[in-house]
C-alpha positions as CSV (number, residue, x, y, z in Angstrom):
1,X,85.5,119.1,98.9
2,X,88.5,120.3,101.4
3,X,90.3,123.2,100.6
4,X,93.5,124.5,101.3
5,X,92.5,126.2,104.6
6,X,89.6,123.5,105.9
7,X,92.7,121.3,105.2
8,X,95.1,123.1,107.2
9,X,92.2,123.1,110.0
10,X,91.4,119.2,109.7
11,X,95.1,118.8,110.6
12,X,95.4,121.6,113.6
13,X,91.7,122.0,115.1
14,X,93.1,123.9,117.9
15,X,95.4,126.4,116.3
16,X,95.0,130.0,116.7
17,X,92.5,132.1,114.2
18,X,95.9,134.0,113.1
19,X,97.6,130.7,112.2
20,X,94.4,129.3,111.1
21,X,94.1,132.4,108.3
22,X,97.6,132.1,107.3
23,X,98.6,135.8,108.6
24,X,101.1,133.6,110.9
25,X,102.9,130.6,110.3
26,X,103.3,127.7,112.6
27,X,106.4,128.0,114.6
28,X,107.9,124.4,114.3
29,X,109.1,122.8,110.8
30,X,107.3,119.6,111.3
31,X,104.3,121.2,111.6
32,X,104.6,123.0,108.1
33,X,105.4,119.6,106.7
34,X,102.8,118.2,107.6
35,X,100.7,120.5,105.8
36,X,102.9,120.9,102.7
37,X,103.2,117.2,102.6
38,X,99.3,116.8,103.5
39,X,98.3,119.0,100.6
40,X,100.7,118.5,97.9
41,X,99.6,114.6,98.0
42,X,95.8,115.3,98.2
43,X,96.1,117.4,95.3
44,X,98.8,115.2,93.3
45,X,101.5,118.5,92.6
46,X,104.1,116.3,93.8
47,X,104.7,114.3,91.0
48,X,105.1,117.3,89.2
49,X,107.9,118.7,90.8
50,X,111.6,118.8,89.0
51,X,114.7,120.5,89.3
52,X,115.5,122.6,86.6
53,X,117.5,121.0,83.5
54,X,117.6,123.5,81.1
55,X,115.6,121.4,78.7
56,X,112.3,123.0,77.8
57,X,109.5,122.3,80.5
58,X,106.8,120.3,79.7
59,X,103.6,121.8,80.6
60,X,102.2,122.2,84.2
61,X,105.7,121.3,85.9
62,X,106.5,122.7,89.1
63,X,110.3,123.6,88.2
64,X,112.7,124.4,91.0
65,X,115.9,126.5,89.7
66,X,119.2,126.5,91.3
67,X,117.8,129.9,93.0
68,X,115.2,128.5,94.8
69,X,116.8,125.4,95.9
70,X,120.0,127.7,97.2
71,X,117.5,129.7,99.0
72,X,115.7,126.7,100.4
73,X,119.0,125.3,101.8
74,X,120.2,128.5,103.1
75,X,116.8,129.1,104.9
76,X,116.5,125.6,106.6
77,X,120.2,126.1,107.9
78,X,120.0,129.5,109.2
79,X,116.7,128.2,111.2
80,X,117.9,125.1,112.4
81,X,120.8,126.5,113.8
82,X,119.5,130.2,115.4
83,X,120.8,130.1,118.7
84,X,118.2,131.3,121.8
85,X,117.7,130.4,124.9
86,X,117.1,126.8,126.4
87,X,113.5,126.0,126.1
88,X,112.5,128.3,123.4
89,X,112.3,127.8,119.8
90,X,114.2,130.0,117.5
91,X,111.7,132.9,115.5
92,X,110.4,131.4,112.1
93,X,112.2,133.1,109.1
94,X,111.1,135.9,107.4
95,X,111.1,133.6,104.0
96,X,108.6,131.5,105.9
97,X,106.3,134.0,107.0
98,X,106.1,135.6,103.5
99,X,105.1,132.3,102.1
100,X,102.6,131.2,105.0
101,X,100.7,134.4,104.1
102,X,101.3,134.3,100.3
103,X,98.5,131.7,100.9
104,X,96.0,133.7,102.5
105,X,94.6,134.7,98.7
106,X,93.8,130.5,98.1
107,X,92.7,129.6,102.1
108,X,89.0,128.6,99.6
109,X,90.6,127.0,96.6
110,X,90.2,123.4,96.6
111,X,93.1,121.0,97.5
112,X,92.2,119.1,94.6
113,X,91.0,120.3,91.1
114,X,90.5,118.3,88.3
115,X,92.9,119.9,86.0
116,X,92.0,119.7,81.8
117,X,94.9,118.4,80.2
118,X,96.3,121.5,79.1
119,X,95.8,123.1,82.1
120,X,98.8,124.7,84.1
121,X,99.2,124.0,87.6
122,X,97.8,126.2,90.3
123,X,99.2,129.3,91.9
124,X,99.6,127.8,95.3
125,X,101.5,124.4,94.1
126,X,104.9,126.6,93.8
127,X,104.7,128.1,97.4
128,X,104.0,124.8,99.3
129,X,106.3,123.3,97.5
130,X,109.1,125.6,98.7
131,X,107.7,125.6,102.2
132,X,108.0,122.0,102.8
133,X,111.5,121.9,101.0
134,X,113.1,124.8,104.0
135,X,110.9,123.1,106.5
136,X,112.2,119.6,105.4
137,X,116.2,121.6,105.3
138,X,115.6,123.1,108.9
139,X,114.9,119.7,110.2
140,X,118.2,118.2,109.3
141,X,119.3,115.5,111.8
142,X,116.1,115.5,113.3
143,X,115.5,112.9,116.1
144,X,119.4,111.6,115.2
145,X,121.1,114.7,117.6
146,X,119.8,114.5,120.8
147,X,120.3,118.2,121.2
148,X,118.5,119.1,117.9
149,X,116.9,122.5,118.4
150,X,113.8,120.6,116.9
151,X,113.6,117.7,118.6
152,X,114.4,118.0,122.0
153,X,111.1,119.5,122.9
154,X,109.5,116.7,121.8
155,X,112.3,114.5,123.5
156,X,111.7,116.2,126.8
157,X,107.7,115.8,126.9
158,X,108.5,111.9,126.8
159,X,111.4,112.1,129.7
160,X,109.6,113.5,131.6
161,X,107.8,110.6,133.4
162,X,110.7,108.8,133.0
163,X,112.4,107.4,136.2
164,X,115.0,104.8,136.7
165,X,114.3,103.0,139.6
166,X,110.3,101.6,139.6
167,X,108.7,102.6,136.6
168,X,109.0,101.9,133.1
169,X,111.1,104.3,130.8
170,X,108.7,106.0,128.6
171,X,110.8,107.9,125.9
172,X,111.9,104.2,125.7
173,X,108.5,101.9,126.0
174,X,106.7,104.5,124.6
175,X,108.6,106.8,122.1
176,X,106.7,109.7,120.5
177,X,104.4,108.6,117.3
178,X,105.1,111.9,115.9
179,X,107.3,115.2,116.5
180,X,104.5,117.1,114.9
181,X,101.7,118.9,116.8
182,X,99.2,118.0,113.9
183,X,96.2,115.6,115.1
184,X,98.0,112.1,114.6
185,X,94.7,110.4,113.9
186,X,95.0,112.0,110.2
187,X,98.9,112.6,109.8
188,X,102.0,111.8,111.8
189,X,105.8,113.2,111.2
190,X,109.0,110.9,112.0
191,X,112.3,111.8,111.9
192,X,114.0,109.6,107.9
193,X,116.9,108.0,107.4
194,X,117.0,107.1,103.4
195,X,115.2,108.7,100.3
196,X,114.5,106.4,97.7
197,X,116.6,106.6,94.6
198,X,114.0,105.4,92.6
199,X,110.2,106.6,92.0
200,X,108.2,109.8,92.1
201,X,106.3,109.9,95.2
202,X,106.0,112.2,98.5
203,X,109.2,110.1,100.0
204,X,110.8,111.5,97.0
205,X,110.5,115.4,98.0
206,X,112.4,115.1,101.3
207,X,115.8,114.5,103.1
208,X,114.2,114.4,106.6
209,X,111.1,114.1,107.6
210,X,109.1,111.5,106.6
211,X,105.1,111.7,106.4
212,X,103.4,108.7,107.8
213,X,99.7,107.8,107.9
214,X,97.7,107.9,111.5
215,X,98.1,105.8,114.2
216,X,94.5,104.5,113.5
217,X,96.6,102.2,110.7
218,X,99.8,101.6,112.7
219,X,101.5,103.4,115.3
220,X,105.8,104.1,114.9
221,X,107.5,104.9,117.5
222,X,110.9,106.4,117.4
223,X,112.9,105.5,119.8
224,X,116.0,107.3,120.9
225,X,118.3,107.0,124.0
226,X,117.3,109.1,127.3
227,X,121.2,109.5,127.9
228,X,123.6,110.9,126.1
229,X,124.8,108.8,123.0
230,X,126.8,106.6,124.0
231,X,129.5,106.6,120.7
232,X,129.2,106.8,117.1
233,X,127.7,104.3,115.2
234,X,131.0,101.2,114.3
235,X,132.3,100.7,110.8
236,X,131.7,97.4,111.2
237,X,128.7,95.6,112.7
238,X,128.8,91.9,114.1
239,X,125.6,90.3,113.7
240,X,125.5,86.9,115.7
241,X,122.8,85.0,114.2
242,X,121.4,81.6,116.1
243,X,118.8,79.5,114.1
244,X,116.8,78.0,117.0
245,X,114.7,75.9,117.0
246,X,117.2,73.2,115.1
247,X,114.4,70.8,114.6
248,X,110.8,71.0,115.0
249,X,108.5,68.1,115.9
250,X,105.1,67.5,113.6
251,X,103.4,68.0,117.0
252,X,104.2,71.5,117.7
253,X,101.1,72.6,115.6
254,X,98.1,72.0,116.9
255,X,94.8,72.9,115.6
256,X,92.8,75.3,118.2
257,X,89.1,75.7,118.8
258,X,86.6,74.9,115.8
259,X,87.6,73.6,112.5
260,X,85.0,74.7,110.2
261,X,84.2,74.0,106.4
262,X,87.7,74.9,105.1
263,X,89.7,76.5,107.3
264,X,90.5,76.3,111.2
265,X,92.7,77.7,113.4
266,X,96.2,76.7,114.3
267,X,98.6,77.1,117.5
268,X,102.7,76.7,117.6
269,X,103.3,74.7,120.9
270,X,107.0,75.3,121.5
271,X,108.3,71.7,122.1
272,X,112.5,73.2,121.5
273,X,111.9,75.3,125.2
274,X,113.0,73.5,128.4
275,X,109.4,73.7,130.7
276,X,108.8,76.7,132.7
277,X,110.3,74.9,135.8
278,X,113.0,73.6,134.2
279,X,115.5,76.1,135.6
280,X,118.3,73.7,134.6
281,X,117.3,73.3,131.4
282,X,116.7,77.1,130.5
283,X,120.2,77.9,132.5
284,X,122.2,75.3,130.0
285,X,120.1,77.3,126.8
286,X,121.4,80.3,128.5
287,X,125.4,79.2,129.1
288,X,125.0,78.0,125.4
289,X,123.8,81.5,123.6
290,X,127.1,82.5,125.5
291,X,129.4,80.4,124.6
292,X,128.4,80.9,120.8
293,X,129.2,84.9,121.9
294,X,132.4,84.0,123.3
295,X,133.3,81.7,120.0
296,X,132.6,84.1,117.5
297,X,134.8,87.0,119.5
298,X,137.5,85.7,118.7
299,X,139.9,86.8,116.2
300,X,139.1,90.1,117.6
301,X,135.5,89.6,115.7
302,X,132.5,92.1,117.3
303,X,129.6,90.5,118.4
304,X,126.9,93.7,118.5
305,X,123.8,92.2,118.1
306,X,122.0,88.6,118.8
307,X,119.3,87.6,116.9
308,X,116.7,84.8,117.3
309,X,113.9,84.1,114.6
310,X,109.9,84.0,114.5
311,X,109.2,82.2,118.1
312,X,112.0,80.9,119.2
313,X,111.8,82.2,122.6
314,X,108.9,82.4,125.4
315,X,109.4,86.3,127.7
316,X,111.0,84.3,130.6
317,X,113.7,83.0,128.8
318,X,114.2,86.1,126.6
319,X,114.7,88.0,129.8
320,X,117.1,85.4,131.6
321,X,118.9,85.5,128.6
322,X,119.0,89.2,127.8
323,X,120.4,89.4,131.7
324,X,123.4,87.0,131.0
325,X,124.1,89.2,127.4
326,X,123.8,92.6,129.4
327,X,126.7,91.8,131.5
328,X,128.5,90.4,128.2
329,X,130.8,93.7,127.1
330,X,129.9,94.7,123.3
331,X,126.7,93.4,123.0
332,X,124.1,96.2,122.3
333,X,121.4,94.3,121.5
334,X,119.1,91.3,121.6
335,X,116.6,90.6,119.1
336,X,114.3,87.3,119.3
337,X,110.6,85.9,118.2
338,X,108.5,85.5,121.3
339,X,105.6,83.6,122.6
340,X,103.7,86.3,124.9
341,X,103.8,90.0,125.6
342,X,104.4,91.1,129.1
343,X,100.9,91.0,130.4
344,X,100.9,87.3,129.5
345,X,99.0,87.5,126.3
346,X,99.8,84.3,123.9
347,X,100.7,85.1,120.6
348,X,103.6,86.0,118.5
349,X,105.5,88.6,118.9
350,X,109.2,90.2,118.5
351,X,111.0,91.5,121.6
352,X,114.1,93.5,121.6
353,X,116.6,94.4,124.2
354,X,118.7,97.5,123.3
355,X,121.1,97.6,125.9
356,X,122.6,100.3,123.6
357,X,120.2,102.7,124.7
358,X,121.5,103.0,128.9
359,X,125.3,102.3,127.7
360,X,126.5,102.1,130.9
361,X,123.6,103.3,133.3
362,X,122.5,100.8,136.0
363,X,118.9,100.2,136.0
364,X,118.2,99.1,139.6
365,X,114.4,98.7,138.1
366,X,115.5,95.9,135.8
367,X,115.9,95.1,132.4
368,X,112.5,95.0,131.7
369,X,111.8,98.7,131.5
370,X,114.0,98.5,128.1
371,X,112.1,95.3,126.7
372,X,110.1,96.7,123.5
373,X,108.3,94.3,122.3
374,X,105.2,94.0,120.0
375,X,103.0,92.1,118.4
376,X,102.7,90.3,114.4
377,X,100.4,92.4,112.2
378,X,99.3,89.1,110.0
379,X,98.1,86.0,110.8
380,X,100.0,82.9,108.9
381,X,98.0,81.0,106.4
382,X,99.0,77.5,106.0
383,X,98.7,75.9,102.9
384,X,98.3,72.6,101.3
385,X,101.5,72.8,99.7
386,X,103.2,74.2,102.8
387,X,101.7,71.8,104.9
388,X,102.9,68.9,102.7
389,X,106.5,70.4,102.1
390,X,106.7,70.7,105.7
391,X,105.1,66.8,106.4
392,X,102.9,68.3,109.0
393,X,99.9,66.6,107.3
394,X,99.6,64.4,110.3
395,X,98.5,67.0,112.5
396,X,96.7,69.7,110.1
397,X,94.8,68.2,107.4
398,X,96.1,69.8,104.3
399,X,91.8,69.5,102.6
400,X,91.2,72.9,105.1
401,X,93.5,76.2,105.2
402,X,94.8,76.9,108.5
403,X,95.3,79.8,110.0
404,X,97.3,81.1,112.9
405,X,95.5,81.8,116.3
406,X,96.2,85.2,117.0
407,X,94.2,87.9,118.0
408,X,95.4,91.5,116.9
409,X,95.1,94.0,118.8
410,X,97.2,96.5,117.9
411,X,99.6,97.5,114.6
412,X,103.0,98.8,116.0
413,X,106.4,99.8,115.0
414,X,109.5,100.5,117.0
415,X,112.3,102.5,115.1
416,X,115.4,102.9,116.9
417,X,117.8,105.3,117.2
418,X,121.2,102.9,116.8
419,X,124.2,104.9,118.1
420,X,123.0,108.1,116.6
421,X,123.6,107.1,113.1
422,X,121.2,104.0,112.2
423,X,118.0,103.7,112.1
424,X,116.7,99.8,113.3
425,X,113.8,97.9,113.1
426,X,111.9,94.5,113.1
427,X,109.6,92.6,111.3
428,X,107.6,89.1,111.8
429,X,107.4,86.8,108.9
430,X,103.9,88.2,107.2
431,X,104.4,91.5,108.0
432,X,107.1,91.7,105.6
433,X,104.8,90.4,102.7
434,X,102.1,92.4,103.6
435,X,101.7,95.9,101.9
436,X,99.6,97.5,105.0
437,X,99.7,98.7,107.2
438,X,103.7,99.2,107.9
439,X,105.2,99.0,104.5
440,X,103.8,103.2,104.4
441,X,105.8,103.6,107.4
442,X,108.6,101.8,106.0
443,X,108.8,102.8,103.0
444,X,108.1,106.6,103.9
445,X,111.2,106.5,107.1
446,X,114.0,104.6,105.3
447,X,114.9,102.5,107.9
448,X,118.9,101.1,107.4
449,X,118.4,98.3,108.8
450,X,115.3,95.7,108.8
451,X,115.8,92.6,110.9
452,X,112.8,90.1,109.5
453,X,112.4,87.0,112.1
454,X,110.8,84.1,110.2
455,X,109.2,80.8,110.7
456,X,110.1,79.2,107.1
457,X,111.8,77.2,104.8
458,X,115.2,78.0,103.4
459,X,115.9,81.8,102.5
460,X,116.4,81.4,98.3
461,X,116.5,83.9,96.1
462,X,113.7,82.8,94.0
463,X,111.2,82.6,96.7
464,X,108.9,85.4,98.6
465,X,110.9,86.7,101.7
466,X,113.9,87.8,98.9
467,X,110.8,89.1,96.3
468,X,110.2,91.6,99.8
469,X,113.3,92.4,100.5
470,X,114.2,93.2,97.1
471,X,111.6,95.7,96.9
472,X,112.7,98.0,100.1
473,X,116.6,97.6,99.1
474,X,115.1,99.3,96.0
475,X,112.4,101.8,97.8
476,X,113.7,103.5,100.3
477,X,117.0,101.7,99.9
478,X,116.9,100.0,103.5
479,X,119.3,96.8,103.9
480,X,117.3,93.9,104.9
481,X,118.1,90.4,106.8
482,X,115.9,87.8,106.3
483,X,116.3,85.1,109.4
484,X,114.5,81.5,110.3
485,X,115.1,78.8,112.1
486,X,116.7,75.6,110.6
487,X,113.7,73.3,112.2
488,X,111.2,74.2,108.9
489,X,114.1,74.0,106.6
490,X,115.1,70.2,108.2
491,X,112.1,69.1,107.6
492,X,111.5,70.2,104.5
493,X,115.0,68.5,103.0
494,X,113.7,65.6,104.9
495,X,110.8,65.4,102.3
496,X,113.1,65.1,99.7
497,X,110.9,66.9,97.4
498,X,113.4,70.5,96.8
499,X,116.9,69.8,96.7
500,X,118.6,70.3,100.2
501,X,119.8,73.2,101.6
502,X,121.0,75.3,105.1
503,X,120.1,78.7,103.9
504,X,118.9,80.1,107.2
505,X,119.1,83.9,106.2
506,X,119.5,85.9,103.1
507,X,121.0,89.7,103.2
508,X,119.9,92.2,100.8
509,X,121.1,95.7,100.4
510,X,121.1,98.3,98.0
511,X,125.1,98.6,96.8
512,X,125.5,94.9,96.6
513,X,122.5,92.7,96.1
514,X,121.3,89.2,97.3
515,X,123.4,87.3,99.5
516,X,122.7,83.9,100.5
517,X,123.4,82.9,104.7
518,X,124.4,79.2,104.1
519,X,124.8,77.9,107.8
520,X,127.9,75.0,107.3
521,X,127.8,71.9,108.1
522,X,128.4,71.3,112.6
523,X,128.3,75.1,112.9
524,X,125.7,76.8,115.2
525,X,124.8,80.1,114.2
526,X,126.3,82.9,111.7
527,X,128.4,85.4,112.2
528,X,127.4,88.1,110.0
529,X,129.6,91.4,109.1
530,X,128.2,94.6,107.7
531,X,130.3,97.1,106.5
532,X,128.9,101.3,107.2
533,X,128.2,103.1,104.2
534,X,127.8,106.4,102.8
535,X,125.8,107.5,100.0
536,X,124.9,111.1,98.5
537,X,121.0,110.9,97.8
538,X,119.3,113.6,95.9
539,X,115.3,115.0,96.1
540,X,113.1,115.3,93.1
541,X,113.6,119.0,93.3
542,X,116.8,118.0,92.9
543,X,118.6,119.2,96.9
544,X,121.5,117.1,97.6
545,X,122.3,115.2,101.3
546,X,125.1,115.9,101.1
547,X,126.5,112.3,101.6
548,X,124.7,112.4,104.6
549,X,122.6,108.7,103.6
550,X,124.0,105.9,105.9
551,X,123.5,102.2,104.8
552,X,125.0,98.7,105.8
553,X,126.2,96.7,103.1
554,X,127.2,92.7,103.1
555,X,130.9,92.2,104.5
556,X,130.9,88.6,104.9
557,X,130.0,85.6,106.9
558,X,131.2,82.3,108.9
559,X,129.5,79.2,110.7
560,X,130.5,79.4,114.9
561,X,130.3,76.3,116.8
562,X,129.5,76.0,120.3
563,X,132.0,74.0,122.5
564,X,130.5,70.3,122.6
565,X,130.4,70.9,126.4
566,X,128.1,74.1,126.0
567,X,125.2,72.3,124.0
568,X,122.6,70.7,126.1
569,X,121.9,66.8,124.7
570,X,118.3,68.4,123.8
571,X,119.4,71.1,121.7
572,X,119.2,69.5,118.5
573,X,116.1,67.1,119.0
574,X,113.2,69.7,119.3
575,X,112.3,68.1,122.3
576,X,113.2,69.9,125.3
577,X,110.7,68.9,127.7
């Protein structure tokens, strides 16, 4: 069984004997996070952590009084901000190195010991527990400051390769899975943005550094910008949300290779996209997406982001259209459901565009070196039901359950770094139902905002994408958007069967609930506003953020119409080629 210093060595293999016999501590705060965290959850003395209430304690508590917590605080600041010299890291506190080798005396005890019921909690549990709380206090806006004393080691490792003109960005394509040195097959460290309100768990003991399992289950990237940040986050943030495909033809699913006893595979043939040659076609898509930018501008309105559900796009007309929107003032990113990855693989996948990330730095390599895109974690499972609700009987016999045709080859997820204050990412349809593999990573970072592209009928309260969202709004306490296309929902009121409806989204966030995206009657797309946020969140050991939680809450919403002019006579058939 692993004890506290085969642990220590399973996580850092290559460390030096002193480190390794805790006569010297590890000289980055992530790095003693990651063991605190690693060995406070293997041994369970997490959930027996509490801040001092002056009730009497119940037995085998780990309490942390108003002195330790002060000392804590006062630690992690003076650390974070020593000043030395650029390139070096500041000298680990004194506090620390007293507590590293307080540990020498239990380097054989087990990290886990099956306690008897009376039994009082262990020697060490007290010392880690302070460890990771300064370690988690020193590493306060971590990978948010692109100057953080912490960080920008790790920052400069990744620029390093990075060029503008030829090659692909790699702090941007290929952002650091972790900022500690520990072996990221068994533990990774991000950079957090939210601590749940709610629970007792490891996400409940820190401000600032989240723990996050290997990459073996799924790989998060965090993604900052290699420039300078280009402003503070807005107040308000316009959300420009286009439901395309409008309609969707029976024939678009296709069943692919064998069908077999009771299931079979399916493919998505996207019918709603002008052909590949069709450079007409894809150039009046195009002028349209702007024109619906243009329309919901005014009235002084922002436009920040566009956003596309579960495969509405294929790569080519992603990029021609994240060209046009780059050269559109105001519009930092694009978000969209695509066909195929960049090397040509067929699947499904989410692309983004963060043009937020260059501000205004020409990249004479092209906009593809910013392109992060990545792939669905879960296959979709068509049902009976859904294939009856959605009259696609006609091409995939409800008697078998169909799957989708992917093949996964990889579990990924990008967390970006919005204007210094938000932390963004995406999901596709399943993977927001799905527990693993990135709910841990989820759950664990806090993202403030999570963009889910769907493929799906209309976004109600009662059904499973809200049940989802409803859980993160509660743990961590990320706002979530919900988003498909109105083709599924058409057909679906075209059944008659549910009573009919134009909810193409649904908003959820902590301060303010459920919100229903009803797209109106002739309109095009949403214009969604969220309003910036601040909340003071709290640790189980009872340390304070100091209101330094950021969240998006629900503003409001309108319907934007294209100019009749703009649409192409396709658009609304399903049948673009």
């Amino acid at each position: 069984m692993l004890t506290l210093g085969e642990a220590f060595k399973l996580l850092f293999p290559d460390a030096s004997r002193r480190i390794l016999g805790f006569a010297e501590a590890p000289v980055l705060p992530a790095d003693i996070f990651a063991f605190a965290a690693y060995v406070l959850e293997a041994s369970g003395a997490y959930h027996h952590v509490a801040p001092e209430s002056g009730a009497p304690s119940p037995d085998r508590q780990i309490i942390v009084d108003a002195r330790m917590r002060a000392r804590a605080i006062r630690v992690g600041k003076s650390w974070r901000e020593s000043t030395v010299p650029p390139g070096n890291l500041p000298a680990v506190p004194a506090r620390i190195t007293h507590l590293w080798r307080a540990l020498q005396p239990f380097s054989s005890e087990l990290a886990f010991t099956n306690l008897a019921p009376d039994g009082l909690c262990p020697s060490w549990w007290p010392i880690v527990v302070e460890l990771l709380m300064i370690s988690d206090e020193a590493s306060r806006h971590v990978g948010f400051v692109a100057d953080n004393i912490f960080y920008a080691p790790v920052a400069e490792a990744f620029t390093e390769g990075d060029v503008i003109s030829g090659r692909e960005f790699r702090r941007i394509q290929s952002g650091p899975a972790t900022i500690s040195t520990a072996d990221p097959s068994i533990v990774c460290v991000q950079p957090k943005s939210r601590t749940p309100a709610v629970g007792c768990t490891m996400r409940s003991l820190s401000h600032h550094l989240a723990m996050l399992p290997g990459q073996g289950s799924v790989r998060a990237s965090w993604v900052t910008s290699p420039f300078e940040a280009d402003g503070a986050a807005p107040q308000n943030l316009g959300l420009l949300l286009i439901p395309y495909p409008y309609a969707v033809d029976a024939s678009v699913f296709v069943a692919a290779g064998d069908a077999r006893n009771r299931w079979g595979w399916f493919g998505v043939e996207q019918q709603w996209l002008p052909a590949i040659g069709d450079t007409e076609g894809r150039k009046a898509f195009v002028v349209f997406v702007l024109d619906l930018v243009r329309a919901a501008r005014k009235g002084e309105r922002r436009v920040d982001g566009v956003v596309l559900p579960e495969l509405s796009l294929d790569l080519p007309l992603f990029r021609q259209l994240a060209r046009a929107l780059a050269e559109e003032s105001g519009v930092d990113f694009l978000i969209s459901g695509i066909s195929s990855d960049r090397h040509g693989r067929e699947g499904n996948f989410v692309a983004i565009a963060p043009f937020f990330l260059v501000g205004e730095v020409k990249l004479t390599g092209g906009l593809d070196q910013l392109f992060l895109i990545r792939e669905k974690h879960h296959r979709w499972k068509l049902t009976e039901p859904q294939i009856k609700d959605y009259q696609i009987d006609g091409a995939l016999p409800p008697s078998r359950s169909w799957w989708e045709h992917l093949n996964l080859l990889g579990r990924s997820l990008d967390l970006l770094v919005y204007r210094g204050g938000t932390s963004l990412t995406t999901l596709i349809c399943e993977d927001l139902a799905r527990v693993d593999p990135c709910q841990a990573v989820l759950r664990a970072v806090g993202p403030n905002l999570v963009v889910a592209l769907l493929m799906d009928g209309p976004q109600l309260e009662g059904r499973w994408p809200a049940r989802y969202a409803t859980v993160l709004a509660e743990d961590p306490g990320s706002s979530v958007l919900t988003f498909t296309s109105l083709g599924l929902i058409e057909r679906q009121n075209q059944a008659k069967k549910y009573p009919q409806s134009s909810a193409i989204g649904l908003w959820k966030d902590e301060a303010h609930g459920v919100q229903r995206l009803e797209l109106p009657r002739s309109s095009d797309a949403i214009h969604l506003v969220l309003k910036a946020d601040t909340k003071t969140e709290h640790t189980l050991d009872g340390r304070s953020d100091d209101a330094n939680a950021h969240r998006w809450v629900f503003k409001g919403y309108e319907g934007i119409s294209a100019d009749p002019l703009a649409k192409p006579k396709w658009l609304g058939t399903g049948k673009a080629r």
